[in-house]
C-alpha positions in Angstrom: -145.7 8.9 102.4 -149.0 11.0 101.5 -148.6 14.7 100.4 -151.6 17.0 99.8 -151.0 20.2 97.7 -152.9 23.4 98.0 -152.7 27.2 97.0 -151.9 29.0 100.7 -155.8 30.3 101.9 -156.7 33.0 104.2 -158.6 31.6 107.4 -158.6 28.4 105.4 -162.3 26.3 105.3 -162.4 22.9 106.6 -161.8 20.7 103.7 -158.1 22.0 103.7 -157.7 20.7 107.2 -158.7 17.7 106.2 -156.6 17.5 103.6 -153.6 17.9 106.1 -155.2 16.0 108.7 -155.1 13.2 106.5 -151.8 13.5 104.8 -147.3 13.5 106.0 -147.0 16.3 103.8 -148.9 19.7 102.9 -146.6 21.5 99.9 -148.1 25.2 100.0 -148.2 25.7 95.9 -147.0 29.4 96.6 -145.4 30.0 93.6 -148.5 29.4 91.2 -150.4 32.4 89.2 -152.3 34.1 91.9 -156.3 33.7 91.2 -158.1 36.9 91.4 -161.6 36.2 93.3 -160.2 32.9 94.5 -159.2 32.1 98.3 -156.0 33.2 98.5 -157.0 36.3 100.4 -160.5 35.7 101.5 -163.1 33.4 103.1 -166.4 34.2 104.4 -167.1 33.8 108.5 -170.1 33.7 110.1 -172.3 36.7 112.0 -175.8 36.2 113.5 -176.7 38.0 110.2 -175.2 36.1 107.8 -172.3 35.2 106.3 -169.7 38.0 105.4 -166.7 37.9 103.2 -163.5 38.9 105.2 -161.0 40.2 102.6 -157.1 40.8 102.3 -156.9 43.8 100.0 -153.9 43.0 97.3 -151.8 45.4 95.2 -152.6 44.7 91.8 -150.2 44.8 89.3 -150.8 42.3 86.5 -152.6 39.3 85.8 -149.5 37.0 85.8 -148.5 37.4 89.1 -147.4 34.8 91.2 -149.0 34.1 94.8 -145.4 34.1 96.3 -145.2 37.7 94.9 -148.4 39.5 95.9 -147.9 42.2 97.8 -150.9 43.8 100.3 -152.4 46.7 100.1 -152.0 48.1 103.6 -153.2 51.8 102.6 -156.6 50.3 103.6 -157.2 49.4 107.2 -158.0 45.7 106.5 -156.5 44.0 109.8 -158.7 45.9 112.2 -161.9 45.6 110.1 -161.2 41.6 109.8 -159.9 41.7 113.8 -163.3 43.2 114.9 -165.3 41.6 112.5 -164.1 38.4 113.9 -164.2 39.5 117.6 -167.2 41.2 118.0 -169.8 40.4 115.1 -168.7 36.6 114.9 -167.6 34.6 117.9 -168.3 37.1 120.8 -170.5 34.8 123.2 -168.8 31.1 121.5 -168.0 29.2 124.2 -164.3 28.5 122.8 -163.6 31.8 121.8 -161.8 32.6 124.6 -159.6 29.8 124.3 -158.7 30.7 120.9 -159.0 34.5 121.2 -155.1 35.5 121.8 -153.8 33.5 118.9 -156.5 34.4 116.5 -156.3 37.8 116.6 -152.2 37.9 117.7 -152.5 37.1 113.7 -153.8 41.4 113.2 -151.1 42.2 115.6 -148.4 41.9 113.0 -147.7 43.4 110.1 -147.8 42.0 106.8 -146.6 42.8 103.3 -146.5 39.0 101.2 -149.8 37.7 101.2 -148.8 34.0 101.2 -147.1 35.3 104.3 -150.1 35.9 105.8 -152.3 32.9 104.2 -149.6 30.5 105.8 -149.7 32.1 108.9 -153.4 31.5 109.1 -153.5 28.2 107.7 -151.2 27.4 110.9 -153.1 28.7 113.4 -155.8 27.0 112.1 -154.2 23.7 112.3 -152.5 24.2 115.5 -155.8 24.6 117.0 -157.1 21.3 115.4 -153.8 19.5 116.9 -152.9 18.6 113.4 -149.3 19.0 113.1 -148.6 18.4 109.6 -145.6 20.3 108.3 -146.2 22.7 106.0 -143.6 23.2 103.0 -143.7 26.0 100.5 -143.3 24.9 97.0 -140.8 28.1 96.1 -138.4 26.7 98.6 -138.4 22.7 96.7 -136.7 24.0 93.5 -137.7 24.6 89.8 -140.5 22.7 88.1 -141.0 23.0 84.4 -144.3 21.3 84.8 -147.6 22.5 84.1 -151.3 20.8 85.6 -150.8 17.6 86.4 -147.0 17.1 85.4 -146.5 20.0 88.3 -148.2 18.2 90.9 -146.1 14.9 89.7 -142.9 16.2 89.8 -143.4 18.0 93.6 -145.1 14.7 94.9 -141.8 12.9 93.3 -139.1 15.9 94.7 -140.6 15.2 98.5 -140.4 11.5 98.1 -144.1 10.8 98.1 -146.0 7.2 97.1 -148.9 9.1 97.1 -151.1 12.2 96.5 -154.6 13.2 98.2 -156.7 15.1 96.1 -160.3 17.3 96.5 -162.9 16.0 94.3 -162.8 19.2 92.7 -159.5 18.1 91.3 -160.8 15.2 89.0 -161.6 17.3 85.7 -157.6 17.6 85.4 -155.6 15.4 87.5 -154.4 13.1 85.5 -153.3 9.9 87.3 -151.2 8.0 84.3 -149.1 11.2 84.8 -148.7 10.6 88.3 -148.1 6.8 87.3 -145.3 8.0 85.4 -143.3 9.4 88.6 -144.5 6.7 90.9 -146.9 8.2 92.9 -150.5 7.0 93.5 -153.9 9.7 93.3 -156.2 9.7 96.1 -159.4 11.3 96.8 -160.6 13.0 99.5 -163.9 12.8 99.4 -165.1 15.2 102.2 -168.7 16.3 103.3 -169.0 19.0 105.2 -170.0 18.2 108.8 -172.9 20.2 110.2 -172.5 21.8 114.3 -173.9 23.8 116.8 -173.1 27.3 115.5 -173.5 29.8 118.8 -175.5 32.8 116.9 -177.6 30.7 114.5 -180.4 28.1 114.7 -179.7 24.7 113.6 -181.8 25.3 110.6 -179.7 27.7 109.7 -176.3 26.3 109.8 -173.6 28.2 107.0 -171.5 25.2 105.7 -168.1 26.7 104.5 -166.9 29.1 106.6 -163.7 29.6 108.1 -162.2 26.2 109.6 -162.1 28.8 113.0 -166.0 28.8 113.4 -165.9 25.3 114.1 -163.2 25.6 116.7 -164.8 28.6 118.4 -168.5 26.9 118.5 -167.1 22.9 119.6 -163.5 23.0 120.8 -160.1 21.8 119.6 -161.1 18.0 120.3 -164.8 17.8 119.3 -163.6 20.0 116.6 -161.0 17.3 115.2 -163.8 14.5 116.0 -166.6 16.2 114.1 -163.9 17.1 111.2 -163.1 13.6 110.6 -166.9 12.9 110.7 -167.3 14.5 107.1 -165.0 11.6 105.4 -168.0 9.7 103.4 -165.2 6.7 102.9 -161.8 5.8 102.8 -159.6 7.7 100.6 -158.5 5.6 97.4 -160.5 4.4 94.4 
């Protein structure tokens, strides 16, 4: 059984669906130290102008926090900023948008106070419309890990009964696999390239790689989506 692990992301990018698409398993690492100016409550979307940062404003409190524990700053009217954003300055005019429209922005219809509550509940939508049904599991939920880096990883991979453990490249300046050796559990890379597509309000020239994984399903469709998705795996996954 493959398991991928990840920090929960707000209107996570495409790698991360791959990452799922590819594994049994995605363990939501929720109960890390949340990373100020990392993903957890951003990602950047794409506009005929350019690319603009949709952001989740979060209480601050101090730098130790964990991710499970962040709390949102709803004094600031962030849900229909990033609902109009997305519905009339991004993917007004895609020819999928409409498809997707009601579940998208049904996300801006609720309220939210945990932040990972709202990452997951993006990071599902987001697969749902791929047709990847991968189960997500939060890591807070599995028990206590006295780990740290790699031993972490080792000992979640071990707790959901995994042989294996897909990895970004990103991940290969501190993975270390003889610790995953230890527990039983092989390291895989993923080894993704991000696919290029028709983008509705941009020439082909210039295509924005990284955006939200919902540009791609508003511009190509839940099955050319998937297809083009898979397209950005160079190889297969393994050394």
């Amino acid at each position: 059984m493959r398991v991928t692990m990840h920090q929960p992301h707000y209107l996570p990018w495409l790698g991360l669906i791959d990452k799922a698409d590819q594994s049994d398993l995605f363990v939501v690492l929720d109960h890390v130290q949340y990373e100020r100016r990392g993903w957890q409550n951003r990602n950047y979307v794409a506009t005929k102008g350019g690319p603009v940062l949709l952001t989740v404003p979060a209480i601050q409190r101090n730098r130790n926090e964990r991710i499970i524990d962040k709390k949102i700053d709803n004094s600031r009217p962030w849900q229909e900023k990033h609902r109009r954003t997305l519905d009339e300055h991004c993917y007004r005019g895609a020819p999928f948008w409409p498809a997707l429209r009601a579940e998208v922005l049904g996300v801006y219809e609720q309220e939210w106070d945990s932040l990972a509550d709202l990452a997951m509940a993006t990071m599902r939508t987001a697969l749902d419309g791929f047709g990847i049904d991968t189960p997500l599991v939060r890591a807070s939920g599995l028990g206590d890990f006295p780990g740290q880096k790699s031993e972490l990883l080792a000992q979640i991979a071990a707790k959901v009964g995994a042989t294996s453990m897909l990895s970004g490249d990103g991940a290969r300046d501190y993975v270390d696999g003889a610790v995953f050796e230890r527990y039983g559990v092989d390291v895989e890379w993923q080894r993704f390239r991000h696919p290029s597509y028709p983008q509705h309000n941009r020439a082909e020239e210039d295509f924005l790689a990284r955006m939200a994984a919902l540009d791609l399903l508003a511009n190509a469709g839940p099955a050319d989506a998937l297809r083009i998705l898979r397209s950005g795996r160079t190889r297969e996954t393994g050394d």
